[in-house]
C-alpha positions as a printed NumPy array, in Angstrom:
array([[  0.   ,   0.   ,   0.   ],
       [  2.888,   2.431,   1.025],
       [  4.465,   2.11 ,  -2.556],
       [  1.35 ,   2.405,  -4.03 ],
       [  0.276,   5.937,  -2.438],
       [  4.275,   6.664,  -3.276],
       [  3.23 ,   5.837,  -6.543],
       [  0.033,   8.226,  -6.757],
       [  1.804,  11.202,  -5.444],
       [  4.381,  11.212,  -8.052],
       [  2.023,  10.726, -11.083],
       [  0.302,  13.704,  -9.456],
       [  2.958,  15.749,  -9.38 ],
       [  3.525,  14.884, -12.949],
       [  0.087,  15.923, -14.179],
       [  1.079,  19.147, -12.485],
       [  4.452,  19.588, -13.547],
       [  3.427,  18.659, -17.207],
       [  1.426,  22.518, -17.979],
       [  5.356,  24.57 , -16.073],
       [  7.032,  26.501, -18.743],
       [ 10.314,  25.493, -16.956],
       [  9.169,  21.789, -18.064],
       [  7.768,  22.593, -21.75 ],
       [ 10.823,  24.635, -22.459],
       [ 13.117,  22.14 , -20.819],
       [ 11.772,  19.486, -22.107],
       [ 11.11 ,  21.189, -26.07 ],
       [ 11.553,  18.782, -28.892],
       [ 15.385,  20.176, -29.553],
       [ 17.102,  18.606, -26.629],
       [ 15.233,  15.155, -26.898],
       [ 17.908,  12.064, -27.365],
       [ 16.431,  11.852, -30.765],
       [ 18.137,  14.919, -32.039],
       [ 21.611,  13.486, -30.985],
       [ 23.932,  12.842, -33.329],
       [ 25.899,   9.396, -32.463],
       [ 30.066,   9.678, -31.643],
       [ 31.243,   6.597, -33.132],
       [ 34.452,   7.308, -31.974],
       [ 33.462,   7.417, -28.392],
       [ 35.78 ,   5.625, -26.001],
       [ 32.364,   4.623, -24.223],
       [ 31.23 ,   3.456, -27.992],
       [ 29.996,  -0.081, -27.202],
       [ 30.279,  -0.489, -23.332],
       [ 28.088,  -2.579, -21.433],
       [ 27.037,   0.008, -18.472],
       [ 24.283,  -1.012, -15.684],
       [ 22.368,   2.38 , -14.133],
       [ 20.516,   1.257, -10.543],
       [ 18.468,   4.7  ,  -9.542],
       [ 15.387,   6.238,  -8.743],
       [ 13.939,   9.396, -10.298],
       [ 16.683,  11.276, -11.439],
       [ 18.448,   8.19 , -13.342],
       [ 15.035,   7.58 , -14.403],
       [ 14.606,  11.191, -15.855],
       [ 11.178,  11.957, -13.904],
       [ 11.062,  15.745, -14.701],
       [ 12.474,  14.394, -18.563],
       [ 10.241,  12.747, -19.984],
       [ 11.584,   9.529, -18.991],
       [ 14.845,  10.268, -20.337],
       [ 18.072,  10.98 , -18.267],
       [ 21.757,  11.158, -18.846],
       [ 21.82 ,   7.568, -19.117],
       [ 19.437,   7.599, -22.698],
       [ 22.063,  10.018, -23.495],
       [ 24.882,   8.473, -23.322],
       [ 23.127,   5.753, -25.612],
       [ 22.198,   8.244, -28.118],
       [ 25.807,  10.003, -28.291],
       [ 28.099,   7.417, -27.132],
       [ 26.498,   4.314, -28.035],
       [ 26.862,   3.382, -24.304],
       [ 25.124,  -0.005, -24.216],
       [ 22.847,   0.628, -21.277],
       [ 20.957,  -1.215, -18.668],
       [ 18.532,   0.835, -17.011],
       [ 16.68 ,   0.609, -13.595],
       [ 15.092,   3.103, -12.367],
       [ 11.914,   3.72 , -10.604],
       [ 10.641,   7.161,  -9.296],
       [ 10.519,   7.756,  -5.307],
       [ 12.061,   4.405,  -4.053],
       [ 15.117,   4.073,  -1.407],
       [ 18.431,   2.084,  -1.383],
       [ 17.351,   0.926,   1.852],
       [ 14.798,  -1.67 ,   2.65 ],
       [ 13.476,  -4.711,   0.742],
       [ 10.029,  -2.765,  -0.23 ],
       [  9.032,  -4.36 ,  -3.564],
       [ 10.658,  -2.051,  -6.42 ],
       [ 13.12 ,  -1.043,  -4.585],
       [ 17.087,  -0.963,  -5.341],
       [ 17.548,  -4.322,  -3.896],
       [ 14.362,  -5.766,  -5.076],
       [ 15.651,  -4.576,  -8.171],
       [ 19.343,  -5.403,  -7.846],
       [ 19.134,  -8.843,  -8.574],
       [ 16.03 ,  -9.044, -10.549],
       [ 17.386,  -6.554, -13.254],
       [ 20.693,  -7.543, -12.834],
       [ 21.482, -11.085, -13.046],
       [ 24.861, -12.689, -11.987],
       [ 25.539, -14.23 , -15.231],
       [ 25.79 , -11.022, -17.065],
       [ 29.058,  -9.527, -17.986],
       [ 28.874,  -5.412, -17.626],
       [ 31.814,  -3.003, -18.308],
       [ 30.902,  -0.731, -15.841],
       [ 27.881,  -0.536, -12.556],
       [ 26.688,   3.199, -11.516],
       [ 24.577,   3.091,  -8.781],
       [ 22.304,   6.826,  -8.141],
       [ 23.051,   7.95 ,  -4.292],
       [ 19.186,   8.043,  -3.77 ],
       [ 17.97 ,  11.862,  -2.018],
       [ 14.724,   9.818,  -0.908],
       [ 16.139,   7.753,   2.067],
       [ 16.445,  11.035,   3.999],
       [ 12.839,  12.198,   2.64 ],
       [ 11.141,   8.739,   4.066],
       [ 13.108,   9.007,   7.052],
       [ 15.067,   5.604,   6.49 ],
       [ 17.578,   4.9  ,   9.579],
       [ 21.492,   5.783,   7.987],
       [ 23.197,   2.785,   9.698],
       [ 26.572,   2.431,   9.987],
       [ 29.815,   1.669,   8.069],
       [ 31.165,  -1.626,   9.255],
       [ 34.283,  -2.911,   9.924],
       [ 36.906,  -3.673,   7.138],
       [ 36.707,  -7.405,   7.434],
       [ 32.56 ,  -7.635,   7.397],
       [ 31.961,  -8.846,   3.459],
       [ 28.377,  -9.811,   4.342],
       [ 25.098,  -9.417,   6.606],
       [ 24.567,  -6.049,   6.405],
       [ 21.906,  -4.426,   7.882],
       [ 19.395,  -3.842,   4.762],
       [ 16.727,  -1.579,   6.377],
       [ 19.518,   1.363,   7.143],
       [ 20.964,   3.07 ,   3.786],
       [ 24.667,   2.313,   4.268],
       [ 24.242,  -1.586,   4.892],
       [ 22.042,  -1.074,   1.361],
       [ 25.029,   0.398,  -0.07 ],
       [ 27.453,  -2.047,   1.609],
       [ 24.936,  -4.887,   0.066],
       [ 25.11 ,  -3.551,  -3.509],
       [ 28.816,  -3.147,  -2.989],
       [ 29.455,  -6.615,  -2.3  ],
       [ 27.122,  -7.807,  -4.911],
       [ 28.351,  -6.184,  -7.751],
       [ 31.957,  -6.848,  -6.968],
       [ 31.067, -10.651,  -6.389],
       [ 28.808, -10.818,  -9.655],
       [ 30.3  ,  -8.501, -12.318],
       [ 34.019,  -7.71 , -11.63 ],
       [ 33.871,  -4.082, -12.565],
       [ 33.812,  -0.833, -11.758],
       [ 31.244,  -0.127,  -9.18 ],
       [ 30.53 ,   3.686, -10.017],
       [ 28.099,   5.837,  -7.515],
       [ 27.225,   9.262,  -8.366],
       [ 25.327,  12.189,  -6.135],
       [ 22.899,  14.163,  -6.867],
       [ 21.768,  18.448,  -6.606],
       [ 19.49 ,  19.18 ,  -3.964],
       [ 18.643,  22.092,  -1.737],
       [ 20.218,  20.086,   1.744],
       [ 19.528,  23.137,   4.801],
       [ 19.58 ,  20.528,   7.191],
       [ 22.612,  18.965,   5.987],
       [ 20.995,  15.683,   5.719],
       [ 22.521,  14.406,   2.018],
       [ 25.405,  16.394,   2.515],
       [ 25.834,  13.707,   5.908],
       [ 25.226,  10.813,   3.29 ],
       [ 27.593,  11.919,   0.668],
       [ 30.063,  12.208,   3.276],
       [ 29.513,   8.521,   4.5  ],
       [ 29.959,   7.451,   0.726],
       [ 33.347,   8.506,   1.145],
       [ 33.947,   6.701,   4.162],
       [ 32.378,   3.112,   2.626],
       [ 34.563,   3.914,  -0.29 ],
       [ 37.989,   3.398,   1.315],
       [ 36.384,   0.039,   2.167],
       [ 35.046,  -0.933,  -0.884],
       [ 37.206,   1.478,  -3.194],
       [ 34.528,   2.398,  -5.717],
       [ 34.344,   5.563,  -7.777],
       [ 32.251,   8.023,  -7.214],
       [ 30.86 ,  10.959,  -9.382],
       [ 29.981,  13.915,  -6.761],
       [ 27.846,  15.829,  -8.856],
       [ 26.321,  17.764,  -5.219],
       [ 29.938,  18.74 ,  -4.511],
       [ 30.845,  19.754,  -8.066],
       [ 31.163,  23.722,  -8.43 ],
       [ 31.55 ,  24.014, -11.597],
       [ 28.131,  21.735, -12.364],
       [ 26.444,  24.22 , -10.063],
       [ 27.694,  27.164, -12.056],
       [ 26.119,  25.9  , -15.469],
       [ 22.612,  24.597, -13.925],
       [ 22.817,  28.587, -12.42 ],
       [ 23.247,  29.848, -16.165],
       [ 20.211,  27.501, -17.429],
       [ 17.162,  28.484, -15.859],
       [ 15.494,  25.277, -17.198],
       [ 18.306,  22.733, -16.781],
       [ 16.422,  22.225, -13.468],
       [ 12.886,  21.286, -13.063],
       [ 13.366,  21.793,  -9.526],
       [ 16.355,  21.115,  -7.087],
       [ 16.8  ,  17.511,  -7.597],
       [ 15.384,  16.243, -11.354],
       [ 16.542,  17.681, -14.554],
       [ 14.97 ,  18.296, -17.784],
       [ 16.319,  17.084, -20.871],
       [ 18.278,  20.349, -21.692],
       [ 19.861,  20.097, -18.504],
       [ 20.932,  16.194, -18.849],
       [ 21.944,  16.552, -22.245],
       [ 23.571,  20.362, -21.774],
       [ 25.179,  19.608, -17.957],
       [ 25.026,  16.268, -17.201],
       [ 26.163,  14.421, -20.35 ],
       [ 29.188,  15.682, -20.323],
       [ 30.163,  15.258, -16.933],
       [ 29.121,  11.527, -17.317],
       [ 31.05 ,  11.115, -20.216],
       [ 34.376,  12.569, -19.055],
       [ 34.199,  10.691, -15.895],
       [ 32.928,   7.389, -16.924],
       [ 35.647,   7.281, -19.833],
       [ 38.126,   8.23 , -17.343],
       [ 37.204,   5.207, -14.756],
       [ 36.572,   3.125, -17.667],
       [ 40.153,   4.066, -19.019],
       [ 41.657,   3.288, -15.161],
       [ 40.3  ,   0.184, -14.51 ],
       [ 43.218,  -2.465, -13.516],
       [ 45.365,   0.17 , -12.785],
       [ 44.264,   0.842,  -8.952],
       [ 43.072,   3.774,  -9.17 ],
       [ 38.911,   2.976,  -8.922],
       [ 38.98 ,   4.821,  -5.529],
       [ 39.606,   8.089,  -6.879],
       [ 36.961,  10.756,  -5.873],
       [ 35.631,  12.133,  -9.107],
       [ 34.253,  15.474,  -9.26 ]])
């Protein structure tokens, strides 16, 4: 029932958002992945990429489309995409990231890369933080706080796929410091686990052009398509072809930003 009246809200905050001018303009037919023109010379040209999210890897104020159909369009990015609107790393809820984690994501799938959203809806649905174990815990994490989610996916991806586990942050309007706590734990699970992360919340110079686009941002956390395919695309690009371009060399635990 809970996901359900989850479910309601956002379809009618849709309906409402649909009539905005920040969303018709944002979203006009120009910046839609159809109007891409394809890189073939992409160094992400023909990489296997899985994308676990919520809304904003979804593309909720897009249309549907996010960074990820993007880097499909441009870079030929073979993507695996799944993403559903409102749900939290933490808990086993149905739809979910874990639910989803090894439905979507079978073990007998071979993936060049994993990215993995840093969800800004555990804090909203008030979903216990948890705690970063100890080096030498691999397994039984606690799955109802958002770091023993993250732990979870972390050991799951690096057990399944043997790849670059990539998670990336997101904008939002934090006065109560709340994500900025999260973003700060990432780092701390990431000298355990030594995955990369892409800190988009921490990244000035992302802030500056969303700041110059008055509809790159349908609000503070989902962008429209001008502002994935504008500001986000090529962030994702120059990062993930970096990582890509460092795996087997130790250097996956680099903070990327």
């Amino acid at each position: 029932m809970k996901i359900q009246n989850q479910g309601a809200k956002l379809q009618e905050l849709l309906v409402s958002m649909q009539g905005s001018a920040i969303y018709q303009q944002g979203n006009a037919a120009e910046f839609s992945p159809d109007k891409v023109a394809f890189n073939p010379h992409s160094p992400l040209a023909g990489k296997k990429i899985a994308f676990l999210g919520s809304s904003v890897t979804y593309g909720f104020a897009a249309k549907g489309k996010s960074f990820v159909d993007y880097l499909a369009a441009k870079d030929g990015v073979l993507a695996t995409k799944s993403a559903i609107s409102g749900t939290t790393l933490a808990g086993r809820e149905s739809g979910g990231y874990l639910d989803r984690l090894k439905k979507d994501f079978p073990g007998n799938i071979h993936y060049d890369a994993f990215v993995c959203q840093l969800s800004t809806n555990d804090n909203r649905h008030g979903k216990d933080r948890g705690i970063v174990t100890s080096t030498g815990q691999r397994s039984d994490f606690d799955l109802t706080t958002t770091l023993g989610a993250i732990e979870e996916i972390c050991r799951y991806v690096q057990a399944n796929f043997n790849c670059p586990l990539v998670f990336y942050t997101c904008l939002q309007d934090d006065p109560h410091h709340q994500y900025a706590d999260l973003v700060d734990q990432l780092g701390n699970l990431q000298e355990k686990w030594h995955f990369a992360i892409i800190d988009l919340f921490n990244n000035e110079g992302l802030l500056a052009s969303t700041a110059a686009h008055p509809q790159a941002m349908f609000d503070d956390v989902h962008p429209t398509q001008e502002g994935y395919l504008k500001i986000w695309l090529p962030v994702f690009e120059k990062e993930l072809a970096a990582i890509l371009a460092n795996t087997g060399k130790d250097d996956e635990n680099e903070n990327y930003s």
